[in-house]
C-alpha positions in Angstrom: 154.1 51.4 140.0 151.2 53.8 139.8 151.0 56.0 137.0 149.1 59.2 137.9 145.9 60.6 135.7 146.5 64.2 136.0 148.5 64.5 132.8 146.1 63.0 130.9 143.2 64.8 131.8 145.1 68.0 131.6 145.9 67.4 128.0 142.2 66.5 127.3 141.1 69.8 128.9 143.3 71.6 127.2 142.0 70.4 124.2 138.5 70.9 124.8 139.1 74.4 125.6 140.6 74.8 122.3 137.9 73.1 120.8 135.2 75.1 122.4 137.1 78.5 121.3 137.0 77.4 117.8 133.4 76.9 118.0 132.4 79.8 119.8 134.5 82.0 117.0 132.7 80.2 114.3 129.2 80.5 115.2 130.2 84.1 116.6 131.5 85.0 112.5 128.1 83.0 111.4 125.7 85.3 113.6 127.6 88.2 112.9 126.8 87.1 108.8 122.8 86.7 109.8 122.7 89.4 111.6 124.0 91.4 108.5 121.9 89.4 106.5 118.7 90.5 108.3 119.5 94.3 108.6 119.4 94.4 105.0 116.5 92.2 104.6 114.0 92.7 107.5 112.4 95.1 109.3 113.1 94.4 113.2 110.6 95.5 115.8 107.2 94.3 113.8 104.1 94.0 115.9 105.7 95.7 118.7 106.0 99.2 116.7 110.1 99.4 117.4 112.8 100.3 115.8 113.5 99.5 112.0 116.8 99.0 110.3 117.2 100.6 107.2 119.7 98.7 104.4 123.1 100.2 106.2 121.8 99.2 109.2 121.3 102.9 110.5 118.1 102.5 113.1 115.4 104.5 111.7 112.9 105.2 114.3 109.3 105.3 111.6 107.0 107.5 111.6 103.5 107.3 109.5 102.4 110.5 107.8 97.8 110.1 106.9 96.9 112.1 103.9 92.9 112.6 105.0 90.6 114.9 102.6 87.4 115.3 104.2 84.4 117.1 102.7 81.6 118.3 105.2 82.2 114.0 107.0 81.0 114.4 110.0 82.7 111.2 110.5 86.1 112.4 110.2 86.9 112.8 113.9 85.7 109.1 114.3 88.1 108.4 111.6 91.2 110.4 113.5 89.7 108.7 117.0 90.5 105.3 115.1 94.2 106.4 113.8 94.8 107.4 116.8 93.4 104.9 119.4 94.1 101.7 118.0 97.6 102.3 116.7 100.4 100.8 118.5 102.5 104.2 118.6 100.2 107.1 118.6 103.0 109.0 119.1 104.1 108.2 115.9 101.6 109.3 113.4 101.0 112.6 111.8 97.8 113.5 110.6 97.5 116.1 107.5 93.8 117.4 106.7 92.2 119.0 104.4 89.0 119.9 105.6 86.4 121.3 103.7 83.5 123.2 104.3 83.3 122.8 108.0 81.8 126.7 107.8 78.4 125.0 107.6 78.8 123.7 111.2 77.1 125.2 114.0 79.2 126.3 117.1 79.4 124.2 120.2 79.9 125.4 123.2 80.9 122.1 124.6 83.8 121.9 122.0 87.5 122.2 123.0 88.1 126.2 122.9 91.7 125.3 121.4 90.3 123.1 118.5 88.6 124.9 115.1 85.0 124.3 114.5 84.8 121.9 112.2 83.8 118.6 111.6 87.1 116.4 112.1 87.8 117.9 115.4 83.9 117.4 117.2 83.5 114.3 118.9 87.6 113.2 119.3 88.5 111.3 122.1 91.7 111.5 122.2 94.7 113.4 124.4 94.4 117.5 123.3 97.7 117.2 123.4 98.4 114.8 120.7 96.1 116.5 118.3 98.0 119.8 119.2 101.2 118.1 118.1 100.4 115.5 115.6 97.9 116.5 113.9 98.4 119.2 110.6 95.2 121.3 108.7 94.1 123.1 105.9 90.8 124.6 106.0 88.6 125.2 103.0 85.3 126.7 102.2 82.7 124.8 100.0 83.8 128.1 97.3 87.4 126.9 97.6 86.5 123.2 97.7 87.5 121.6 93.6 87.2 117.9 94.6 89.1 115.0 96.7 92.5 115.2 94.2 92.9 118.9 94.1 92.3 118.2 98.0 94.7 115.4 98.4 97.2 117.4 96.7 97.0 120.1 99.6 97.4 117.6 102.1 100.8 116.2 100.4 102.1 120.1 101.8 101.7 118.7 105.0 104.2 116.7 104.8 107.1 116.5 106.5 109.2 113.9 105.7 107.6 110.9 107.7 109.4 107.4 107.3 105.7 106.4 105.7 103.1 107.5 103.9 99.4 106.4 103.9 96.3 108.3 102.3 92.6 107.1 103.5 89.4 108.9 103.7 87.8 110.2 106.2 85.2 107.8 107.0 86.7 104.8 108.0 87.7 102.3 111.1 91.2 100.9 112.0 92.0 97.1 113.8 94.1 97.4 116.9 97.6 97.4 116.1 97.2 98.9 112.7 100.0 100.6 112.3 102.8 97.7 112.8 100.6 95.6 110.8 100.8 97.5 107.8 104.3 98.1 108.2 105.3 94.6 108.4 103.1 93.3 105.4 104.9 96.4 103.2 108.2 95.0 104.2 106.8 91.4 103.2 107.2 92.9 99.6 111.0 93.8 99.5 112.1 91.1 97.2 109.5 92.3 94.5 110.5 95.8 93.6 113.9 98.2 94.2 114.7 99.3 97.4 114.4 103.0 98.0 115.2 105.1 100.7 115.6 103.9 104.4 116.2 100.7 103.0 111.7 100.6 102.0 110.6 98.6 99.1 109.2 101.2 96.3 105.6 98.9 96.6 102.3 100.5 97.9 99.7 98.4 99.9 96.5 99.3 98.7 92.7 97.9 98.2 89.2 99.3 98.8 88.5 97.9 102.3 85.9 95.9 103.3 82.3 97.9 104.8 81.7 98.7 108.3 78.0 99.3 109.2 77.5 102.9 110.6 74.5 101.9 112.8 76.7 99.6 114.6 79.4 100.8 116.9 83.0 99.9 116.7 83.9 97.5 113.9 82.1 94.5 112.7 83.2 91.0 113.1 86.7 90.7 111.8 87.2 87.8 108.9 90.6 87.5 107.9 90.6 84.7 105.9 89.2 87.0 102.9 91.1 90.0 101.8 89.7 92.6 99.1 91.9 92.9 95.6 92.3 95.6 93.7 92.0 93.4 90.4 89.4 94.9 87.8 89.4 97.5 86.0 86.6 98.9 83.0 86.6 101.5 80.9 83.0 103.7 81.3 81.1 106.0 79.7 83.8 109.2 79.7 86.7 107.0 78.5 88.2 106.6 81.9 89.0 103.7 83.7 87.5 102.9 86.5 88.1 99.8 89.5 86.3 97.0 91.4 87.6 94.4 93.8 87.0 91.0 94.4 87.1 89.4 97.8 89.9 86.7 97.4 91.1 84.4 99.7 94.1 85.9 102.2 97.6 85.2 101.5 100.5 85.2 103.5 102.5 87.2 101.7 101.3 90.5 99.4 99.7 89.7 96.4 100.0 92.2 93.7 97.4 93.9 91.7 97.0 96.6 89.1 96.2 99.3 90.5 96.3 102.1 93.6 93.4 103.0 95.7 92.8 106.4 96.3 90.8 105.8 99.4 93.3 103.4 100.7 96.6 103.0 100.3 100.0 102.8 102.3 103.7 103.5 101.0 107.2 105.3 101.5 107.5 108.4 102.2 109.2 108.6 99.4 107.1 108.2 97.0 105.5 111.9 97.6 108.6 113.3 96.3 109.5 111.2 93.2 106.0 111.3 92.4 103.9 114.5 93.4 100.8 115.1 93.5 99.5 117.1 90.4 97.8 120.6 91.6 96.1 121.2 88.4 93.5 118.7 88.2 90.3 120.7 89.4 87.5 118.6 90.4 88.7 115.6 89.1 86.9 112.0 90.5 86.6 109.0 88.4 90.2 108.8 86.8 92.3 110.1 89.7 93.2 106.4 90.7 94.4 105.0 87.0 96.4 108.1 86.6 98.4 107.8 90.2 98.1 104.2 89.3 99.9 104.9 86.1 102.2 107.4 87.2 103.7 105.2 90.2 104.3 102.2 88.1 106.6 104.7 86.0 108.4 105.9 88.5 109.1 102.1 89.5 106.5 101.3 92.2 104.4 97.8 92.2 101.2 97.6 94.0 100.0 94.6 96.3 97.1 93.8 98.0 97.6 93.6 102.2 97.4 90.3 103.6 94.7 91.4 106.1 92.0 94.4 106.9 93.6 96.7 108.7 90.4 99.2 108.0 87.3 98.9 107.0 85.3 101.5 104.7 81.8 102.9 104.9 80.4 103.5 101.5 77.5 105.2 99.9 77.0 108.1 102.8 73.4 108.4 101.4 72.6 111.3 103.7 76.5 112.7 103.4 76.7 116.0 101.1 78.5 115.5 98.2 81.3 117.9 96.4 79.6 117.5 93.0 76.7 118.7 94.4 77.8 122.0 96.0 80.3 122.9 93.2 78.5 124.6 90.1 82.0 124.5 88.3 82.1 120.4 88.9 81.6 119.3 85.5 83.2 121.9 83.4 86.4 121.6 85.8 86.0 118.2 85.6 86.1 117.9 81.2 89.4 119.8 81.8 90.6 117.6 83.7 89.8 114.4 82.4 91.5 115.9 79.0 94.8 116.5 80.8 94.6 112.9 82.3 94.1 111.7 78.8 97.3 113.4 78.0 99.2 112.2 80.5 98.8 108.7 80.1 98.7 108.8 76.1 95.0 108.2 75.5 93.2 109.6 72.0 91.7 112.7 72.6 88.9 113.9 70.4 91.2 117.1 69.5 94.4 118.3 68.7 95.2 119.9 72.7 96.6 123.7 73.2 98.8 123.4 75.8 98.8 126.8 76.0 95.2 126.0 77.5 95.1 126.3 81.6 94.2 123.0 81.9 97.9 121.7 80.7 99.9 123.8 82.8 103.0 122.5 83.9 102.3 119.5 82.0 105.8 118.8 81.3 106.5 118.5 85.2 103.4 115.9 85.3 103.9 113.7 82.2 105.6 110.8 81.9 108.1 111.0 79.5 109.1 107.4 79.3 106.6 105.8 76.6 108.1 102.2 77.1 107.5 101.6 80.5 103.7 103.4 80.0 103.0 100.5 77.0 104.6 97.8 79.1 102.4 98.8 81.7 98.8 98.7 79.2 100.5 95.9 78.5 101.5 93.5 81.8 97.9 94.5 83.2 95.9 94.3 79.4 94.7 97.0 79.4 93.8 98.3 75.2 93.4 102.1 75.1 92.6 101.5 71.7 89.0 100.0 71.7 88.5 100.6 75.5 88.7 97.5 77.0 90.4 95.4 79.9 91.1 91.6 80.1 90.9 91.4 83.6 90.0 88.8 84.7 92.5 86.6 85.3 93.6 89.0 88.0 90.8 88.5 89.9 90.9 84.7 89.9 87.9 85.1 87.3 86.8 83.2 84.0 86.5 85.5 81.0 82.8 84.9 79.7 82.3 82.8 76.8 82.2 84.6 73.5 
């Protein structure tokens, strides 16, 4: 008697395909979890410049808005050719300037007829265009000119609700692929500080870059095993704090530091509308960064050092006119100033203040009002507003001296 197979292997078929159904619904429910996992944790798209996810999963399609305050740089087109040329989605980024004192330039007749005369617009190289469309300005005379915050305040009005926010000035050189770089490291820092809107981490990326040399073209040989951070700070001979950074060795994830950059630093675009800029602080320098500093940590923003030089700086301008030079009002402004700075962040001031004085208006607007989290700052980064010191160096990887 022969007993046929075909049952058999019917029943074992059968069986597999149930099998492999079970499977296939189980790993589809597990990607379908990861997948909801990573929407809400990562940004997608990375060095290729696409798409982001915000927390809900809504595809946000980013945009960069540049804060650039130039003062009579006539390396401030080289500094938009950079933006522009080496980012992955020109398209993309939004350019708001403030340029001052470009009435002392001489007419070309080479120029672009459709650009102003002015110093950030001779010499571009890049697509009319996309200058025409991307790229915002306020002009000022030297007369109307009180300094790079009053300046970077204007250039906050330029605004207009980009995905991200980044300030530089107007002298420096951008890596290829600058843009999704700094994206990606800022997302790097989501576990570290609240999530704000389109799902961003409230943290700024920030540091004084490393130097490019002017009498070399392009940008000088790129080291990324070292990575400037933001780490000390001193009080000097006004009362105000002022920063250095230390070259420390790069990490792969954000490391975070004290305090925000003014020449340098990349964020939300949120973060221009929980904290604005303050248009009442005339020709103020040295003190503009521990008061932004100061004012972002309040408003619940922690600061990090990038994980790589996306820019790189050029410092000293020797032969580069200087605000403080032109501006007969500089120091006098500048006293006014520094005495509503002192207010602000709850620093002894050698007198009793009018508020009625110009120098405090809308003061209420600017101040923070929340005492506890301005002492746990002084306190997290040791800073003594007392006796005008800062125990720094432990930030920097340093050994306090010996007393």
């Amino acid at each position: 008697m022969v007993v046929s197979k075909k049952p058999f292997i019917y029943t074992v078929g059968a069986v597999l395909i149930i099998v492999l159904i079970f499977q296939m619904n189980y790993y589809f429910r597990i990607d379908s979890k990861l997948t909801e996992r990573d929407v809400k944790n990562s940004v997608n798209g990375g060095i290729s410049g696409g798409i982001n996810r915000n927390v809900v999963g809504e595809e946000i399609d980013p945009t960069i808005f540049v804060s650039l305050a130039a003062y009579r740089d006539v390396f401030c087109s080289d500094t938009i050719n950079y933006i522009f040329n080496h980012a992955n989605r020109p398209e993309k980024i939004f350019i708001g300037i403030v340029d001052q004192g470009s009435e002392f330039l001489e007419e070309d007749p080479n120029q672009d007829p459709s650009f102003p005369n002015s110093y950030c617009y001779r010499g571009l190289k890049v697509a009319p265009e996309l200058i025409q469309s991307n790229v915002r300005r306020i002009a000022l005379t030297v007369a109307q000119s009180k300094g790079p915050t009053l300046a970077r305040y204007y250039a906050t009005t330029l605004y207009n609700n980009e995905t991200y926010f980044m300030q530089v000035d107007s002298h420096l050189r951008f890596i290829k692929g600058w843009d999704s770089l700094i994206i990606n490291d800022l997302w790097l820092t989501k576990s570290y500080a609240p999530i704000g809107e389109n799902g961003i981490p409230r943290t700024v990326l920030t540091h004084y870059p490393m130097a490019y040399n002017v009498e070399d073209s392009g940008l000088p040989v790129i080291d990324q095993t070292g990575v400037p951070r933001l780490c000390k700070g001193e009080f000097n001979s006004r009362g105000i704090i002022t920063f250095n950074s230390f070259i420390l060795k790069a990490t792969t994830k954000p490391a975070e530091c004290p305090y925000i950059a003014a020449g340098f630093f990349f964020t939300s675009g949120e973060a221009i509308k929980l904290v604005p800029f303050d248009p009442h602080l005339s020709n103020l320098f040295e003190g503009e960064e521990i008061l932004y500093s100061v004012r972002m940590y309040s408003a619940g923003f922690r600061f990090f050092a990038p994980t790589l030089n996306v820019c790189f700086h050029y410092y000293s301008r020797p032969k580069s006119p200087k605000f403080w030079e032109d501006n007969k009002q500089y120091y006098l402004d500048m006293q006014k100033s520094v005495e509503r700075l002192k207010y602000i962040l709850r620093w002894p001031l050698e007198n009793t203040p009018d508020l009625s004085e110009p120098q405090f208006a809308e003061i209420d607007k600017y101040t923070i009002a929340n005492t506890t989290i301005l002492t746990e700052y002084y306190q997290r980064w040791k800073i003594d507003v007392e006796n005008k010191k800062v125990h720094w160096h432990q930030f920097c990887d340093q050994q306090p001296p010996q007393e």
